[in-house]
Phi, psi and omega in degrees: 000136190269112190284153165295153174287196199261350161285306168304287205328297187297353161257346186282291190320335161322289188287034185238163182250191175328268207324316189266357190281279174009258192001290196284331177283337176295321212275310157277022161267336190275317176301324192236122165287358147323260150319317172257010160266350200272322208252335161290348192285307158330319187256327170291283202282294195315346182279311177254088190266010164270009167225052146278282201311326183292331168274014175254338179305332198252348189272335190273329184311314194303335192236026146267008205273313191265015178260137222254088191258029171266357188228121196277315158358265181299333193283333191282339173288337169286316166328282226267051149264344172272280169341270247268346156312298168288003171245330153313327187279326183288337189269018175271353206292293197111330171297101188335289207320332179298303203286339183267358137328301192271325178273303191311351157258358157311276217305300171319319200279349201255342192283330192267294182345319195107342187294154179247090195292318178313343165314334209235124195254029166242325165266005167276331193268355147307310180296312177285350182285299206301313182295325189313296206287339158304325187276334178286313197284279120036288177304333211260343161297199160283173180290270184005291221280314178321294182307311182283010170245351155313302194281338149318286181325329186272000000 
């Protein structure tokens, strides 16, 4: 089966009423756990997004707490389970500004913790990925905002 684009969707959804609009977001909250973090976020979260980010913030502190950093092994399958988390929550935002929040406290939270990553050239190259994409995102903003996240970065 072939999906419709996102133009038909969006015009066929015009003509729907409330009641099926519901309907039809329960009904893809019921399939995907995805969806339905997607969809509390939009209805919970999206009004405040600074203290979205501070809770995917206390969520990564919490799960440096549990890596098991005497073996690069486990610590590096826990790294990029965090990366892929923090990077998933950040994108239901859609805000550059989240996303680059949110890894810069990856990348700091990776720099204090202690593992010692410089060992491993698969958690050096996690880190320089991590830096790539702050730095990508970070151009793509205003100058203000550029200078004050540059200065993070550094």
């Amino acid at each position: 089966m072939k999906a419709a684009s996102l133009a038909d969707l969006k015009k066929e959804l015009q003509h729907l009423s409330q009641k099926e609009l519901v309907d039809l977001c329960l009904r893809l909250g019921r399939f995907k756990k995805d969806n339905k973090e997607l969809i509390t976020y939009l209805i919970f979260d999206a009004h405040d997004e600074a203290a979205y980010v501070e809770a995917i913030k206390a969520e990564i502190n919490e799960q440096f707490t549990s890596i098991n950093s005497d073996n690069l092994y486990w610590a590096k399958k826990s790294l990029r389970k965090i990366v892929r988390v923090a990077t998933k929550q950040a994108r239901y935002s859609g805000n550059p500004q989240t996303m680059v929040e949110i890894l810069l406290h990856f990348c700091a939270t990776l720099n204090r913790c202690g593992i010692p990553y410089q060992e491993s050239p698969v958690l050096v190259n996690l880190y320089n990925g991590q830096l790539k994409k702050i730095n990508k995102l970070i151009a793509a903003m205003e100058e203000d905002l550029q200078y004050d996240y540059l200065k993070l970065v550094k």
